[in-house]
Backbone as JSON, one array per atom type, in Angstrom:
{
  "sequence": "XXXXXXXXXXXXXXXXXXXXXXXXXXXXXXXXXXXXXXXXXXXXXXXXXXXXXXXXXXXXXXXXXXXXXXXXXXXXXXXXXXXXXXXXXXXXXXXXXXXXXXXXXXXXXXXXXXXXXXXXXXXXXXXXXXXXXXXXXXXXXXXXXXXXXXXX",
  "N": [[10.04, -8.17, 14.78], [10.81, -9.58, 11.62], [9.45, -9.88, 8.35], [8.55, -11.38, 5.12], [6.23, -11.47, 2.87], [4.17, -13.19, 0.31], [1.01, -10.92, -0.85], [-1.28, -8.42, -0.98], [-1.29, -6.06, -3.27], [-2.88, -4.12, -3.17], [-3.88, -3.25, -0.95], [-4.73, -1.03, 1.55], [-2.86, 0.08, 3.99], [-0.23, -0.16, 2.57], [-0.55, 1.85, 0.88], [1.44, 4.28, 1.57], [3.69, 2.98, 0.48], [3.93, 2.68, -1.83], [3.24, 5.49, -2.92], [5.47, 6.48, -1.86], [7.19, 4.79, -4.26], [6.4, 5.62, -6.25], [6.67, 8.34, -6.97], [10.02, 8.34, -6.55], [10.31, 7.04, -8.88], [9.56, 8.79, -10.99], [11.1, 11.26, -10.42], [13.65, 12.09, -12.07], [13.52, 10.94, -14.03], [12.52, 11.08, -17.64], [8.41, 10.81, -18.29], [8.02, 8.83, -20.11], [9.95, 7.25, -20.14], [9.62, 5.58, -17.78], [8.39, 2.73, -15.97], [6.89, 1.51, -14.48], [4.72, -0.11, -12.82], [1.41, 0.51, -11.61], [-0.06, 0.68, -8.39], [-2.34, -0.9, -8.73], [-2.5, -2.02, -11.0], [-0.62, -4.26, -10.23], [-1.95, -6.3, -9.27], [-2.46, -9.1, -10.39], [-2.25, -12.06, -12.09], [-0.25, -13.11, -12.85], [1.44, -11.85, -11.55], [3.57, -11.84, -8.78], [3.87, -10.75, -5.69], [5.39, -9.09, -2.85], [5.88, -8.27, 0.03], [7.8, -6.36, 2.98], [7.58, -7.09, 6.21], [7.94, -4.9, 9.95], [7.38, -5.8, 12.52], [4.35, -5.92, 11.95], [4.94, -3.46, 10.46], [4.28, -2.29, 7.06], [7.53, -2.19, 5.69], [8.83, -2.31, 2.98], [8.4, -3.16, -0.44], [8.11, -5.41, -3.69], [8.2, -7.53, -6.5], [7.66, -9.63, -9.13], [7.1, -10.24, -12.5], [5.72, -12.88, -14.71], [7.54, -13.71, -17.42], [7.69, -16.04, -19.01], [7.44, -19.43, -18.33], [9.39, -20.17, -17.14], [10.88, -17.64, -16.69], [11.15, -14.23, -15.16], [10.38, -10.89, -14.64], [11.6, -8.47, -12.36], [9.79, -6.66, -10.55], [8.33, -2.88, -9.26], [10.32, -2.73, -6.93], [11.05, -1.84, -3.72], [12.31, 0.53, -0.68], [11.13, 2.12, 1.72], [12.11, 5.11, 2.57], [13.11, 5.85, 5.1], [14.05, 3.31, 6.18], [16.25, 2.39, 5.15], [19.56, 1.27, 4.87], [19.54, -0.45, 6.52], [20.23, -3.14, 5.38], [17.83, -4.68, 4.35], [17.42, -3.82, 1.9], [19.05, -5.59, 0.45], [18.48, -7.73, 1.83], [15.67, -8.46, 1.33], [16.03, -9.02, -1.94], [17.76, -11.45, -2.08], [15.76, -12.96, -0.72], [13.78, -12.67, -2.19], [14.94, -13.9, -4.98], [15.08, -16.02, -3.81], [12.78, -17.18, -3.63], [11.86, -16.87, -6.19], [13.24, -18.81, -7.38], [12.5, -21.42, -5.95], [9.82, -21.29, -7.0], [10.62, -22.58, -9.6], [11.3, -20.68, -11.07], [13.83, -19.74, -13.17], [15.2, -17.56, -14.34], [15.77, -14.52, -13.48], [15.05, -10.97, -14.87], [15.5, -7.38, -15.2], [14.54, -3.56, -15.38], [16.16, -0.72, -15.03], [17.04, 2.95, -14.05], [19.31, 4.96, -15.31], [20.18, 7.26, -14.2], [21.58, 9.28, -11.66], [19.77, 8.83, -9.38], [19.48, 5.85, -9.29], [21.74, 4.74, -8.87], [22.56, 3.27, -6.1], [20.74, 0.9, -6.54], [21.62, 0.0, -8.97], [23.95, -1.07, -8.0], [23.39, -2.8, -6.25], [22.31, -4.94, -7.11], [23.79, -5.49, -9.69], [25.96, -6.58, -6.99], [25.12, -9.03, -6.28], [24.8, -10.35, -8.54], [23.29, -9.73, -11.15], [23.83, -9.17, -14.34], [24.32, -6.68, -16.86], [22.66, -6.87, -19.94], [20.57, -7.16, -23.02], [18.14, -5.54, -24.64], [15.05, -6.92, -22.9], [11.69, -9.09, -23.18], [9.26, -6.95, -23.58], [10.5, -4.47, -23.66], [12.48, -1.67, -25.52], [15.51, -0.55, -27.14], [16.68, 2.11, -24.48], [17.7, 4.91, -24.25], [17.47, 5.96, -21.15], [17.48, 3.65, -19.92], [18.83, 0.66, -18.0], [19.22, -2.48, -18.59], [19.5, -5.88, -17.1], [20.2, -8.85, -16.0], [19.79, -12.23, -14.77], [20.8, -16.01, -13.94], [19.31, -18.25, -12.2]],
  "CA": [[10.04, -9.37, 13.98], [10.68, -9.54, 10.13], [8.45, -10.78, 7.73], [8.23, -11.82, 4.46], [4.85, -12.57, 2.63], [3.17, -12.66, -0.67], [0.44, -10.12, -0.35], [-2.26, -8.27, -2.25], [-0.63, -4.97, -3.89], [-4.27, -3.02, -3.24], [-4.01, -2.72, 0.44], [-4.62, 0.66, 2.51], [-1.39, 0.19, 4.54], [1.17, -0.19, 1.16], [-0.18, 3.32, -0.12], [2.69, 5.22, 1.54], [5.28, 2.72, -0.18], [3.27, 2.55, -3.45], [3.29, 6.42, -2.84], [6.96, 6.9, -2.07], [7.91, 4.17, -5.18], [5.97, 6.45, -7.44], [7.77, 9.89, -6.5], [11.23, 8.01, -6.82], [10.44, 6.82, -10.48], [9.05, 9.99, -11.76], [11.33, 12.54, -9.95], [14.6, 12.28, -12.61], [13.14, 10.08, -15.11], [11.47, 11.12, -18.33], [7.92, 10.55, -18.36], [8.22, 7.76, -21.25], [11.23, 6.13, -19.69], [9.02, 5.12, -16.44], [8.06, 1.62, -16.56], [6.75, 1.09, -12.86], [3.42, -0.45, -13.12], [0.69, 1.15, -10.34], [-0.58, -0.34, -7.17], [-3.59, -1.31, -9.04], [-1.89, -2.75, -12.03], [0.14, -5.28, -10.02], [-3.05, -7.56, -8.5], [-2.43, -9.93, -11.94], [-2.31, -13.67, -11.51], [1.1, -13.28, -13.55], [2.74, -11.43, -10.99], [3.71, -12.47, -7.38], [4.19, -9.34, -4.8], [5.45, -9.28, -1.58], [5.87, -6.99, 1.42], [8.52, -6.8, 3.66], [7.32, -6.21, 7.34], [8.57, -5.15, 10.6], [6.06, -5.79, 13.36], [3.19, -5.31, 11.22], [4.28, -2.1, 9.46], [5.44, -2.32, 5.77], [9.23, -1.01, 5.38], [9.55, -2.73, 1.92], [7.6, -4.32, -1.25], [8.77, -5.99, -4.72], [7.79, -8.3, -7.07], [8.13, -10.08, -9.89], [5.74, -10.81, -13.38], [6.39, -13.46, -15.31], [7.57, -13.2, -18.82], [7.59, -16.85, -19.61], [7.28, -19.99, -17.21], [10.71, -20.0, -16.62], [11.48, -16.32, -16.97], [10.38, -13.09, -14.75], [11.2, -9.84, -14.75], [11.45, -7.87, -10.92], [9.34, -5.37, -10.16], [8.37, -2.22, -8.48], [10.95, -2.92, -5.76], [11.44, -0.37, -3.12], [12.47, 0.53, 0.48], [11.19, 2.94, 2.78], [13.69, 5.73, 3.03], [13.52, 5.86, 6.86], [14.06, 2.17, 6.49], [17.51, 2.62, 4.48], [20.66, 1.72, 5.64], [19.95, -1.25, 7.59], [20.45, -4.27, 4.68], [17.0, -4.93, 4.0], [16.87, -3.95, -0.44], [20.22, -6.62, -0.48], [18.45, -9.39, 2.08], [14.98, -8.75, 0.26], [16.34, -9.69, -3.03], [17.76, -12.21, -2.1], [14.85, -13.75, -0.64], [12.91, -12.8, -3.76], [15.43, -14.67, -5.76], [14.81, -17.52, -3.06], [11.29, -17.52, -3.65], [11.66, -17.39, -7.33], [14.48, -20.34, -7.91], [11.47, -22.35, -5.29], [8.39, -21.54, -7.76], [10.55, -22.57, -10.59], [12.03, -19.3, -12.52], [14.86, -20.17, -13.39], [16.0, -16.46, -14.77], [15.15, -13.24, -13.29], [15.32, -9.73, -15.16], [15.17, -6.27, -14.73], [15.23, -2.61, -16.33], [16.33, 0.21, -13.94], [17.21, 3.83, -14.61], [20.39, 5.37, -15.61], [19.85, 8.71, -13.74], [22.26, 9.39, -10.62], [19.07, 8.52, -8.1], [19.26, 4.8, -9.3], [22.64, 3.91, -8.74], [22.39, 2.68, -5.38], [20.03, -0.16, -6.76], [22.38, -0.85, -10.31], [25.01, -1.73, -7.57], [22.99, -4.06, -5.31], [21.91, -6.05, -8.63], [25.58, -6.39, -9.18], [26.73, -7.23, -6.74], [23.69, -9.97, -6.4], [24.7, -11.01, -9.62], [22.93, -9.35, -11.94], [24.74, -8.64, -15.58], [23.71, -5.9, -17.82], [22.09, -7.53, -20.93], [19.89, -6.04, -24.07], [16.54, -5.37, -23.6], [13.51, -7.64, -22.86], [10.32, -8.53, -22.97], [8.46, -5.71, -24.5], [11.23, -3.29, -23.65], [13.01, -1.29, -26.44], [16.55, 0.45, -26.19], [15.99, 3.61, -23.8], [18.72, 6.15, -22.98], [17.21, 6.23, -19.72], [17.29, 2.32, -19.16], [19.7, -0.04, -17.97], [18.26, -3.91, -18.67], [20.08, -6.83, -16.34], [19.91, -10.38, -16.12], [20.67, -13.25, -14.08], [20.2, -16.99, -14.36], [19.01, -18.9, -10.81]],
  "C": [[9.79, -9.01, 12.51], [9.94, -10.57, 9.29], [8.37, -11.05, 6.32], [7.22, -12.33, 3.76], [4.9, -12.37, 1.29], [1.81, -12.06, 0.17], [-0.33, -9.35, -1.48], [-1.71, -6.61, -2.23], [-1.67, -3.96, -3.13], [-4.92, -2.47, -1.63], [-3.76, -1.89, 1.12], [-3.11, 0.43, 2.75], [0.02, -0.39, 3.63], [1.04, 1.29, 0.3], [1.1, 4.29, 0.65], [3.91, 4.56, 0.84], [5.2, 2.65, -1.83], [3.42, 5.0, -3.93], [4.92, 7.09, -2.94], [7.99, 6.2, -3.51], [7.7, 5.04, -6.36], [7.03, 7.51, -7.75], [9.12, 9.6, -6.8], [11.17, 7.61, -8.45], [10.24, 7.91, -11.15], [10.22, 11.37, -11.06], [12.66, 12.92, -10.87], [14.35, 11.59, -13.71], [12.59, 10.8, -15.92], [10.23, 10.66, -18.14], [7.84, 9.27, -19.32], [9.32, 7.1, -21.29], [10.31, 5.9, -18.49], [8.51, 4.27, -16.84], [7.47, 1.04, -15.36], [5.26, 0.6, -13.38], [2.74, -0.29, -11.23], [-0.18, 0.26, -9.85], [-1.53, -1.73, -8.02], [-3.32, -2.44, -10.18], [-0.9, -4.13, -11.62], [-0.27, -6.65, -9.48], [-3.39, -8.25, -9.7], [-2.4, -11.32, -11.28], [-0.93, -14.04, -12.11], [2.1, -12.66, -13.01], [2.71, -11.22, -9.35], [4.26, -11.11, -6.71], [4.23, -9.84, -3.52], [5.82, -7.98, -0.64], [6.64, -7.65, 2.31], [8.1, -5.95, 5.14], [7.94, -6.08, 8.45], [7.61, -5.28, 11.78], [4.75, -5.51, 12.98], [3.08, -4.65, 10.2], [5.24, -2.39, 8.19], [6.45, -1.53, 5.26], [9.21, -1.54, 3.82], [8.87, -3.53, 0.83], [8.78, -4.53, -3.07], [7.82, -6.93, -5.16], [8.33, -9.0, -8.5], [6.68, -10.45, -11.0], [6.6, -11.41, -14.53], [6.28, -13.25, -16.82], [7.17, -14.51, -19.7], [7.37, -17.87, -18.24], [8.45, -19.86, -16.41], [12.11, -18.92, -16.31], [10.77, -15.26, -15.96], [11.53, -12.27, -14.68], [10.76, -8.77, -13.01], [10.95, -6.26, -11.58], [8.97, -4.31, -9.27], [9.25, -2.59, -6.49], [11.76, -1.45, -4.86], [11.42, -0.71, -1.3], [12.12, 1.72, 0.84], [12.27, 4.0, 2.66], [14.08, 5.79, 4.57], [13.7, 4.53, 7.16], [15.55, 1.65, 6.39], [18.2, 2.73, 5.46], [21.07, 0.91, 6.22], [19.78, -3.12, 6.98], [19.26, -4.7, 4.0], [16.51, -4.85, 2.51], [17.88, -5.35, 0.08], [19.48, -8.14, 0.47], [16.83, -9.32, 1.65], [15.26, -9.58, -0.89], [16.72, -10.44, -3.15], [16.93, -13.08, -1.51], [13.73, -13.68, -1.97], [13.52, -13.41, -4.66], [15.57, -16.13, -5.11], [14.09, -18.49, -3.49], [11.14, -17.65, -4.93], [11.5, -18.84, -8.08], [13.43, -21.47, -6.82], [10.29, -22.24, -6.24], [9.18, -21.78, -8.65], [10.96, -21.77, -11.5], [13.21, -19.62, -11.97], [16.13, -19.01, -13.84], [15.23, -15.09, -14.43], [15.98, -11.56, -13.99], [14.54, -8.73, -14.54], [15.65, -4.96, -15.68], [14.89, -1.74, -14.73], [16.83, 1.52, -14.58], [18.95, 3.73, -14.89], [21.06, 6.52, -14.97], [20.76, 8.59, -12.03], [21.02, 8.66, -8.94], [18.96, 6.6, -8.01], [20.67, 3.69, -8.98], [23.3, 2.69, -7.76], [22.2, 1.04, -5.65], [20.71, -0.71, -7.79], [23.15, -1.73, -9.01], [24.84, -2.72, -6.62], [22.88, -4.85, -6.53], [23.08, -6.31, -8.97], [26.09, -7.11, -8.46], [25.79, -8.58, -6.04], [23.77, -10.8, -7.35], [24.26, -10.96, -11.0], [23.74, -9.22, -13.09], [24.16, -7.73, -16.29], [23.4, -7.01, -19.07], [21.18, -6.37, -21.72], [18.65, -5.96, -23.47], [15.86, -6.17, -23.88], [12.67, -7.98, -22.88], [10.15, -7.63, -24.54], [9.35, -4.78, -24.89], [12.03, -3.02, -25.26], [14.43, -0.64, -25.99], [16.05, 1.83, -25.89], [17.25, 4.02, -23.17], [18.91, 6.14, -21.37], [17.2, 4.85, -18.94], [18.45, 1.8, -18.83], [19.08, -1.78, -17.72], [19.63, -4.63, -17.83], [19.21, -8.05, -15.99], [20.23, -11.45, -15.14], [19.89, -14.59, -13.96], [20.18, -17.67, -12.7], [19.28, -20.5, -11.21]]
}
């Protein structure tokens, strides 16, 4: 049985996906192009996290922190690699863009790499809907970024 929750970032059984999200941002990235914000950093009141489970065990987390009321930008979103393969990043996101367009955001962004290990994920956000756009937020232009947009 699949699950869906909000959920508190800081929980024992999410350090192997908080563990494996790390290792995937840092392993082709510049240090100063990494923009992932850590386990600890994501238990905000400005940003909604969820976990995707399968009988209990977590294959999958994401989130989102908002930029404005009607604005967020997705974050640390990641799958399992032994989880890969079987639809779960493309029917995540779209329940995280479910759960958005239900609290109210009306426009969800995102910055993702540029680097051959991220392409996978440019092309779900495509084809999801996403558009490339400038950068956001805080963000600045980065070689190593690719910013995307989409209005709910």
């Amino acid at each position: 049985m699949m699950t869906l929750e909000r959920e508190d970032p800081t929980q024992p059984d999410l350090a192997l996906l908080h563990e494996r999200h790390t290792e995937a941002m840092n392993c082709d990235t510049p240090p100063e192009s990494v923009h992932m914000i850590p386990a600890s950093g994501l238990k905000r009141p400005d940003i909604a996290f969820f976990v995707l489970r399968e009988s209990g065990k977590p294959l999958a987390m994401g989130a989102w922190k908002l930029l404005s009321a009607a604005h967020a930008e997705i974050k640390s979103m990641h799958v399992l690699q032994e989880a890969r393969g079987r639809g779960l990043a493309r029917q995540f996101l779209r329940d995280l863009i479910a759960q958005a367009r239900f609290e109210g955001i009306e426009r969800l962004s995102l910055e993702t790499g540029v680097q051959p290990s991220f392409i996978a994920a440019r092309g779900l956000y495509l084809s999801e809907g996403f558009e490339e756009c400038p950068p956001f937020g805080d963000y600045r232009l980065d070689p190593n970024s690719v910013f995307m947009t989409r209005a709910l």
